[in-house]
PALUMRO-462744 format. One record per residue (C-alpha): z, y, x; residue number from 1. Coordinates in Angstrom, 2 decimals, padded with zeros to 5 digits. Layout:
BEGIN
       up    north     east  seq
        Z        Y        X  NUM
...
REM end
This chain:
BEGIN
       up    north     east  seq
   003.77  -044.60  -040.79    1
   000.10  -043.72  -039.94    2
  -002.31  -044.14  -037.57    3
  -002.73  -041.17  -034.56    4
  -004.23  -037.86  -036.10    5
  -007.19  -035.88  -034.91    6
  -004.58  -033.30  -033.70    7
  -002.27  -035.63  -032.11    8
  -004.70  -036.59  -029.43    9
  -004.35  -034.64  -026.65   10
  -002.84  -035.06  -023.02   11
  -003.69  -031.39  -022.35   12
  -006.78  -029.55  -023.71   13
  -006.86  -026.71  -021.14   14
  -006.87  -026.04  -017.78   15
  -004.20  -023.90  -018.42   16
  -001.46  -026.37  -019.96   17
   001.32  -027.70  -017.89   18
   001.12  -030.81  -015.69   19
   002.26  -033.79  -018.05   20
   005.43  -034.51  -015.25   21
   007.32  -031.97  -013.25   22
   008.14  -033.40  -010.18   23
   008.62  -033.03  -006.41   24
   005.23  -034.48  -005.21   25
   003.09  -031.89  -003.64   26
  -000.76  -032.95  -002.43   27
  -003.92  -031.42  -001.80   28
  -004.43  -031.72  -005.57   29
  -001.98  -029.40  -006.38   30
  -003.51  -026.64  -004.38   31
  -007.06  -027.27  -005.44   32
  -005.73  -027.49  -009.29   33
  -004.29  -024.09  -008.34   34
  -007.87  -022.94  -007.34   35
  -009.45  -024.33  -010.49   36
  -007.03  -022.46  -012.95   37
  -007.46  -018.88  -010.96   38
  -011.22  -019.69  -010.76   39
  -010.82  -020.10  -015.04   40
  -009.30  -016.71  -015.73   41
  -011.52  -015.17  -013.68   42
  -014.07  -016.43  -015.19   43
  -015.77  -017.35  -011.69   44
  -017.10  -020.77  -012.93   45
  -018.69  -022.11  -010.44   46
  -015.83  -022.03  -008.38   47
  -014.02  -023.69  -010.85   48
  -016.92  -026.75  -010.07   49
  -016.01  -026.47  -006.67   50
  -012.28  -026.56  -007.54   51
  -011.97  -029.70  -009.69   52
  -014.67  -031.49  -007.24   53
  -012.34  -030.74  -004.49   54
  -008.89  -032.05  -007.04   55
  -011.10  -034.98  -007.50   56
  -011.14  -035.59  -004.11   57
  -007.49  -036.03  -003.79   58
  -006.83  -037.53  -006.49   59
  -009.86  -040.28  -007.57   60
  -010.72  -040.57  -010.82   61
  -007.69  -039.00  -012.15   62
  -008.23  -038.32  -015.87   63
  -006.94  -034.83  -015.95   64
  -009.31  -033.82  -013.09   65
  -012.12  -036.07  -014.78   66
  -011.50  -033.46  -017.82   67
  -011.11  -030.31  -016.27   68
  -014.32  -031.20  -014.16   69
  -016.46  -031.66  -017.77   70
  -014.92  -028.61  -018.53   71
  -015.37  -026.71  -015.49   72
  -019.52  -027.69  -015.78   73
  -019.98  -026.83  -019.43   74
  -018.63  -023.01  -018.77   75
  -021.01  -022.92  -015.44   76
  -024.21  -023.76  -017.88   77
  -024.26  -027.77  -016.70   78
  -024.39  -029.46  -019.91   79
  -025.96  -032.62  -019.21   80
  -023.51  -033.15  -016.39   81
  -020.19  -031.97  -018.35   82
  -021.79  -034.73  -021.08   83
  -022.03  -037.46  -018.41   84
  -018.19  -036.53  -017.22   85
  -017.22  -036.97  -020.57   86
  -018.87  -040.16  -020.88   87
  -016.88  -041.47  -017.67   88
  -013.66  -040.83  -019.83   89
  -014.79  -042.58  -022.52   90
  -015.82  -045.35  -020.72   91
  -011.95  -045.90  -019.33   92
  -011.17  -045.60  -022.80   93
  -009.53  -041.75  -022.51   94
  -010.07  -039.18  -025.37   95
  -008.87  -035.23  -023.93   96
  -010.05  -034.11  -027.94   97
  -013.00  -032.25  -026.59   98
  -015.11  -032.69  -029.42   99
  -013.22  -030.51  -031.01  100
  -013.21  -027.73  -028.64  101
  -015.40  -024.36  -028.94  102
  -015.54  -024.41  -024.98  103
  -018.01  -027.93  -025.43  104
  -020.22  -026.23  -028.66  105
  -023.11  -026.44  -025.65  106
  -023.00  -030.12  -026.37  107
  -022.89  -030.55  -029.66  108
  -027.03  -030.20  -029.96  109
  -027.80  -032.33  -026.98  110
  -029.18  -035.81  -027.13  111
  -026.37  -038.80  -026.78  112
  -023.79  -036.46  -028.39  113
  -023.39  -038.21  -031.52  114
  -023.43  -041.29  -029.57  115
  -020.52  -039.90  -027.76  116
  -019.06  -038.80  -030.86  117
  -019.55  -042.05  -032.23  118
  -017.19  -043.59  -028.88  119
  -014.57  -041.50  -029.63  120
  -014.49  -042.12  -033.16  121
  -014.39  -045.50  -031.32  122
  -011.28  -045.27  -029.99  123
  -008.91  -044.71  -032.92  124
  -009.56  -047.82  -034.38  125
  -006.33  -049.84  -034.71  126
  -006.63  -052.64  -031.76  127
  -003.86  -055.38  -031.73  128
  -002.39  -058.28  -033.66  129
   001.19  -057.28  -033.14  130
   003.86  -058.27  -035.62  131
   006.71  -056.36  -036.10  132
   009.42  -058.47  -034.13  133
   012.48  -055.69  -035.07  134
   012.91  -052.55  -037.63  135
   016.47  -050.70  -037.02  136
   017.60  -048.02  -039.65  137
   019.20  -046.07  -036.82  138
   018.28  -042.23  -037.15  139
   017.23  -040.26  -033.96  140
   017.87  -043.04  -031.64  141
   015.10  -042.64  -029.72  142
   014.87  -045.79  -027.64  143
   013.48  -046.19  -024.64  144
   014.45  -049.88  -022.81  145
   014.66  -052.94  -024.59  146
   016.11  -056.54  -023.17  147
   017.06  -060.25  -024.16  148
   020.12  -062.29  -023.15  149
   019.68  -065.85  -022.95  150
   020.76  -066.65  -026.70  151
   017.50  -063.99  -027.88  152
   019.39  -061.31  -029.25  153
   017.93  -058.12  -028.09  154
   019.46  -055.16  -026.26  155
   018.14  -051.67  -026.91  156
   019.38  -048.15  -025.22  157
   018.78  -045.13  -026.91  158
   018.07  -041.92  -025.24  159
   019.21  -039.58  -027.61  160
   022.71  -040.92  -028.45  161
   023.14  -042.79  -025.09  162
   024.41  -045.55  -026.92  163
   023.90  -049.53  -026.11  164
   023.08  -051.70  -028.84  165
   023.56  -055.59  -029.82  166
   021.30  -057.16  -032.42  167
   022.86  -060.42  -033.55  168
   021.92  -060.17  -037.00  169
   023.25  -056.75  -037.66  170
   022.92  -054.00  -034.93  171
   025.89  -053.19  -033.63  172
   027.26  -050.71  -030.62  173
   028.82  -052.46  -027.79  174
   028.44  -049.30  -025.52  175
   028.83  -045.63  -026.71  176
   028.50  -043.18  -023.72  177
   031.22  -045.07  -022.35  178
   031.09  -044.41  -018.70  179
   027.22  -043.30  -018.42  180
   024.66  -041.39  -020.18  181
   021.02  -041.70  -022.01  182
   019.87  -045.40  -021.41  183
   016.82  -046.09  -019.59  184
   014.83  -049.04  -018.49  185
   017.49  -052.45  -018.36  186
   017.36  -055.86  -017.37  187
   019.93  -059.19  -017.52  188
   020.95  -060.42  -014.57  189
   021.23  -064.00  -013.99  190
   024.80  -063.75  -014.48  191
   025.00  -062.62  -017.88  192
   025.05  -058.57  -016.86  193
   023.07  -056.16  -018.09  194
   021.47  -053.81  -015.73  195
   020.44  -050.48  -016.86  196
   019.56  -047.30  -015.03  197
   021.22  -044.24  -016.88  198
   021.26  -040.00  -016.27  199
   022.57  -037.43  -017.82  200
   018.97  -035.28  -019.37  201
   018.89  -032.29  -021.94  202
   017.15  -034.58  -024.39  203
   020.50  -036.45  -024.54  204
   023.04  -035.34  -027.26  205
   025.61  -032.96  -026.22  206
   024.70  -033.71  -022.42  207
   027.38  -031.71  -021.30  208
   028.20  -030.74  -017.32  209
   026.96  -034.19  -016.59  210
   023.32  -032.97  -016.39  211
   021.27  -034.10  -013.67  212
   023.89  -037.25  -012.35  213
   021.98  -040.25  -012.63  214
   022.34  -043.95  -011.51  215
   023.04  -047.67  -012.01  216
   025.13  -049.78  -014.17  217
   025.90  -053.02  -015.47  218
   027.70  -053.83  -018.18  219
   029.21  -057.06  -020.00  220
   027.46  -057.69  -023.32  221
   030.51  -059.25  -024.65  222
   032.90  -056.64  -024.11  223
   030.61  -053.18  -024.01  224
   032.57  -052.91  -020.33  225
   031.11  -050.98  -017.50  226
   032.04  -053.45  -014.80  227
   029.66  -051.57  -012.19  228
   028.47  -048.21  -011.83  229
   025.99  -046.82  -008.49  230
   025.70  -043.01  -009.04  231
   022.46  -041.62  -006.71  232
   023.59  -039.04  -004.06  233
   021.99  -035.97  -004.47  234
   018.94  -036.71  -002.74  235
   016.42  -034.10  -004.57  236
   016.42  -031.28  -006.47  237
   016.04  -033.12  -009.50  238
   016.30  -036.99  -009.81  239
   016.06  -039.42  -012.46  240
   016.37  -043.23  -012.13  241
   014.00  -044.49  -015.20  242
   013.70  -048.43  -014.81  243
   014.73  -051.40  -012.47  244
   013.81  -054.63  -011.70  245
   016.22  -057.03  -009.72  246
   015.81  -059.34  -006.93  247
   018.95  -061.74  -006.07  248
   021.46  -059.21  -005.73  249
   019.80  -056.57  -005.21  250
   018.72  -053.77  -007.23  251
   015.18  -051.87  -006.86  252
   014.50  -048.66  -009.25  253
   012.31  -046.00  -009.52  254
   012.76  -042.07  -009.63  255
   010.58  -040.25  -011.47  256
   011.47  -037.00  -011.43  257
   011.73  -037.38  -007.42  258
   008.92  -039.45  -006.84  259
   011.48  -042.05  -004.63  260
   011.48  -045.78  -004.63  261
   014.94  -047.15  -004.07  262
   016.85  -050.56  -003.37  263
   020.54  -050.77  -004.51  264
   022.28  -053.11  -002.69  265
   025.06  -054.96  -005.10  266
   027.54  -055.62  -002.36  267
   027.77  -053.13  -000.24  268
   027.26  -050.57  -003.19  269
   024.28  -048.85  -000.69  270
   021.26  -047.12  -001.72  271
   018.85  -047.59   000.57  272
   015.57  -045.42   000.31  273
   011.87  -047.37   000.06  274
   009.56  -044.58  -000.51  275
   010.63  -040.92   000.40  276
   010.84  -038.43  -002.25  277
   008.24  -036.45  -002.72  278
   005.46  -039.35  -001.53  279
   004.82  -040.22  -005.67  280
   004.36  -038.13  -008.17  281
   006.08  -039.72  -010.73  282
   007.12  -044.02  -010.46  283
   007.77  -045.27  -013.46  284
   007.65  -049.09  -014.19  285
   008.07  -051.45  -011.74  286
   008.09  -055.45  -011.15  287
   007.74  -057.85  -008.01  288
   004.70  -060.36  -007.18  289
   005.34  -064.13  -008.06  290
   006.02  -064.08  -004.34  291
   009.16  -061.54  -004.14  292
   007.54  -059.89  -001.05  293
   006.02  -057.07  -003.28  294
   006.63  -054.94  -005.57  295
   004.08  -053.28  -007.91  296
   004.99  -049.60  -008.82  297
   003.35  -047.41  -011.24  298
   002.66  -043.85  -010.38  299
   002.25  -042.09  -013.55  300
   000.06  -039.77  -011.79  301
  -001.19  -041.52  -009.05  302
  -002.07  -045.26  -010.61  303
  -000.85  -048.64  -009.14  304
   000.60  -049.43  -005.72  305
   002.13  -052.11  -003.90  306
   005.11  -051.95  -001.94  307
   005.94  -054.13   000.68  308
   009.54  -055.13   000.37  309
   009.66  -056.19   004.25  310
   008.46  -052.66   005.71  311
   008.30  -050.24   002.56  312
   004.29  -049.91   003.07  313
   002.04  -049.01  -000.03  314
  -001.38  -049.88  -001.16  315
  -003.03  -048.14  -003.90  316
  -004.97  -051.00  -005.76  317
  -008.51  -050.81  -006.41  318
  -009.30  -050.14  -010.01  319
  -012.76  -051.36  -011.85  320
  -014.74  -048.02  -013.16  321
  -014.60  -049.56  -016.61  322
  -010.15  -048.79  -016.59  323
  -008.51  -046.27  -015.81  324
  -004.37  -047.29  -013.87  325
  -002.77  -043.76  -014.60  326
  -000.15  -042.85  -017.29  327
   001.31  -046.05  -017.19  328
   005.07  -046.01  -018.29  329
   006.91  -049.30  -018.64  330
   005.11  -052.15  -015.96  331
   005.70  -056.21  -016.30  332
   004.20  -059.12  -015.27  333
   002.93  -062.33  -017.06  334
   001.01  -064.68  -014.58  335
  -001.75  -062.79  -012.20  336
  -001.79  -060.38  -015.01  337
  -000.05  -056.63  -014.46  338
   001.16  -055.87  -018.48  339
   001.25  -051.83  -018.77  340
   002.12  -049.50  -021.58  341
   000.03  -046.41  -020.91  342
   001.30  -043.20  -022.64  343
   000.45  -040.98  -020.40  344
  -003.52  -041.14  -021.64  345
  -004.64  -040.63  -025.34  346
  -004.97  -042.83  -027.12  347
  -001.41  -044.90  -026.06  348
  -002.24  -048.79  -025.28  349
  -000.86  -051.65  -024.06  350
  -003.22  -053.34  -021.59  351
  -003.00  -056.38  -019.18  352
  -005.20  -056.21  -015.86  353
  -005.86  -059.21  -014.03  354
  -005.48  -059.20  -010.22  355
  -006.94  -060.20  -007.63  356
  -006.02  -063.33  -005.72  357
  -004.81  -060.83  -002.66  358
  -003.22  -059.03  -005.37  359
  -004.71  -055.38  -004.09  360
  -006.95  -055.10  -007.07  361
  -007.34  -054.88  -010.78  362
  -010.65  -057.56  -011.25  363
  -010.45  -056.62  -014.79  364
  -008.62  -055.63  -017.87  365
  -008.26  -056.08  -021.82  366
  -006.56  -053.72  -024.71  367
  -004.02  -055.90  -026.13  368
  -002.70  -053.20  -028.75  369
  -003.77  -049.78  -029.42  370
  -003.29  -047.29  -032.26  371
  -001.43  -049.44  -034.60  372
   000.31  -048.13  -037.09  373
   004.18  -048.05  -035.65  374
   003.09  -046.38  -032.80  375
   004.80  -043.22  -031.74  376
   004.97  -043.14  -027.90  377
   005.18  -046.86  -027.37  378
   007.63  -047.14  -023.60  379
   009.08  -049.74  -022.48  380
   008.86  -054.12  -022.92  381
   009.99  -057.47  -021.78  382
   008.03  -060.74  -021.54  383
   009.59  -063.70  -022.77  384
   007.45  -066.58  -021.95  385
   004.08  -065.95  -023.53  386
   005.26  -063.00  -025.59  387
   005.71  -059.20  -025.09  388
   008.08  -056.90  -026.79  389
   007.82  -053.32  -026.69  390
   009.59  -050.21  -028.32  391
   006.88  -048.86  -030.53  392
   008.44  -045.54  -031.42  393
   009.98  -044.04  -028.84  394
   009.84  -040.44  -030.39  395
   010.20  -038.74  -026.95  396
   007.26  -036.88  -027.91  397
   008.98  -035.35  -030.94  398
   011.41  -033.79  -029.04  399
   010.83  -029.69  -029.37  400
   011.38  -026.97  -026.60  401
   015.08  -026.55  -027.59  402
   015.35  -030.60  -027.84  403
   015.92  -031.01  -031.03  404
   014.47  -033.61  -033.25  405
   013.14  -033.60  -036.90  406
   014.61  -035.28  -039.74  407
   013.13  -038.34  -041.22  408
   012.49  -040.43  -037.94  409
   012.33  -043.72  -038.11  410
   014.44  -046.08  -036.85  411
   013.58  -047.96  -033.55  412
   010.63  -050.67  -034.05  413
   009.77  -053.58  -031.30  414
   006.39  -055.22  -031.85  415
   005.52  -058.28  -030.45  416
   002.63  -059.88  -028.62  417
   000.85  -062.77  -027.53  418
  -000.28  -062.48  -023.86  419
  -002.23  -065.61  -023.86  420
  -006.24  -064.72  -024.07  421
  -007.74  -066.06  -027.00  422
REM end
């Protein structure tokens, strides 16, 4: 293990580079990110300003624009303002590895760049006292959800191997592609089942004619048994149901790859649709207020929103200028505080923001782990009482353009965490 490397940093570097999720959700950010990038090759700079000002606008403070706008004003000849953009990324704690890149050289002899220097070097420092709750020797596992049964043994669902996983003292497989696919995002029921949404995706081992299916199951963790299964109808062009939370009987779950919200309905075996496809970009994590009327649901490129459960409306929350509410995978709660792994900004974190008593805004929010040693894509947790335990290593990011993975991978690691502020 070691900590993040100077060239693991990056979310994108260029303008050029490939949105970090493929997805359904078309907005005026889209078109004005199409702008930017023609505006880049053609070397027409200031209407590459223009551009990402205009992305900006459709998407606040989203990091990617935030970047592409520094980058945008150095190549036009504005260093002091490309320098203060930067500076807005650092301040949300977001590194795009610019320091490094030949397009920013204007910078590097301006006043407050070695200060900014200094912040990013900043940023890398190890931030956390998590302990090291679980260490599997399981090779290319890749695991993604992670849950508890009332007796504490944990539950963890690989991605890779689609397998299901029991650790009462030794690991062992209770579930091995029996009846679903690559394991996702899972939660007990009060009943002793164990929810888990599940589809069929290249990453996942000899994935077969199966690609693409995706849905909901529950399974007995005594038995391994699939004792209910909710496929999706084909309601997009590509769909992928990536967590869950659950309500009574009732089942809500997000779809990233679709941008839908849904609510599966236990008894009557009905999907039933709370936001549209195509009105997210990508929901990831998801949990419901102390109240049950809510449910917060987190965009990985569009930040934090509450859905009403009683008419499906959404809220984006207000976010401080000091944090930044995008790239957040897995989503939990613990008290008025929203718990978030973010890997969808360098470098990966675990944060807690505190909300509002109306519960439409983050008031503030604290680093609770950040660049420790086992991380390699931290993804999803669980709280249990005052604690929080998250898959470390997911590895998803080691996955190459043919999906393979390397050799000598570790096995899956869950840290654990206080949430109480000292």
């Amino acid at each position: 293990m070691k900590l993040p490397t100077r060239s693991s940093r990056f979310l994108f570097v260029a303008v050029l580079a490939p949105l970090v999720v493929t997805c359904a959700f078309a907005d005026d950010y889209a078109a004005a990110r199409a702008e930017l990038v023609a505006a880049y090759q053609a070397q027409d700079y200031d209407a590459m300003v223009a551009a990402a000002r205009d992305s900006l606008d459709a998407r606040p403070d989203f990091p990617g624009a935030l970047f592409n706008l520094a980058l945008a004003e150095v190549l036009s000849g504005d260093s002091v303002a490309s320098l203060r953009t930067l500076n807005t990324l650092l301040t949300r704690g977001i590194d795009f590895g610019a320091d490094e890149m030949d397009e920013f050289a204007a910078l590097r002899d301006m006043p407050g760049w070695d200060a900014y220097r200094q912040g990013i070097e900043a940023l890398y420092k190890p931030v956390g006292e998590a302990q090291v709750a679980l260490e599997l020797d399981i090779d290319r596992f890749v695991p993604e959800g992670i849950a508890f049964d009332a007796n504490g043994n944990a539950y963890l669902g690989s991605i890779h191997q689609g397998q299901l996983i029991k650790v009462a003292g030794e690991p062992h497989i209770i579930s091995d592609r029996a009846g679903h696919w690559s394991v996702f995002g899972m939660r007990f029921h009060k009943d002793g089942g164990l929810w888990f949404a599940s589809a069929a995706i290249a990453q996942m081992a000899a994935v077969g004619e199966d690609e693409g299916k995706t849905g909901l199951f529950r399974i007995d963790p005594d038995t391994g048994n699939v004792t209910h299964s909710a496929i999706l109808p084909d309601n997009a062009d590509a769909q992928l149901l990536g967590d869950l939370v659950i309500k009574g009987n009732t089942v809500f779950t997000t779809d990233s790859l679709s941008g839908a919200v849904y609510q599966y309905d236990v008894a009557t075996r009905q999907f039933t649709t709370i936001v549209n496809p195509g009105e997210m970009g990508s929901p990831q994590g998801l949990v419901l207020d102390a109240s049950g009327q809510f449910l917060y649901v987190a965009d990985y490129i569009g930040g934090l929103y509450r859905l009403s459960l009683a008419n499906g409306s959404k809220v984006k929350l207000a976010v401080p200028d000091s944090t930044t509410d995008y790239g957040i995978d897995g989503l939990y709660r613990h008290g008025n505080e929203l718990i978030a792994i973010q890997n969808g900004i360098r470098p990966h974190r675990v944060v807690a923001y505190r909300l509002s008593d109306d519960g439409l805004s983050i008031e503030a929010s604290r680093t609770l782990a950040s660049n420790l040693p086992e991380f390699d894509e931290p993804t999803l947790g669980v709280v249990r009482g005052d604690d929080f335990y998250f898959v470390a290593n997911s590895h998803w990011n080691r996955f190459d353009a043919e999906n393979r993975l390397p050799d000598g991978l570790s096995g899956p690691i869950i840290l654990i965490l206080e949430l109480m502020p000292k």
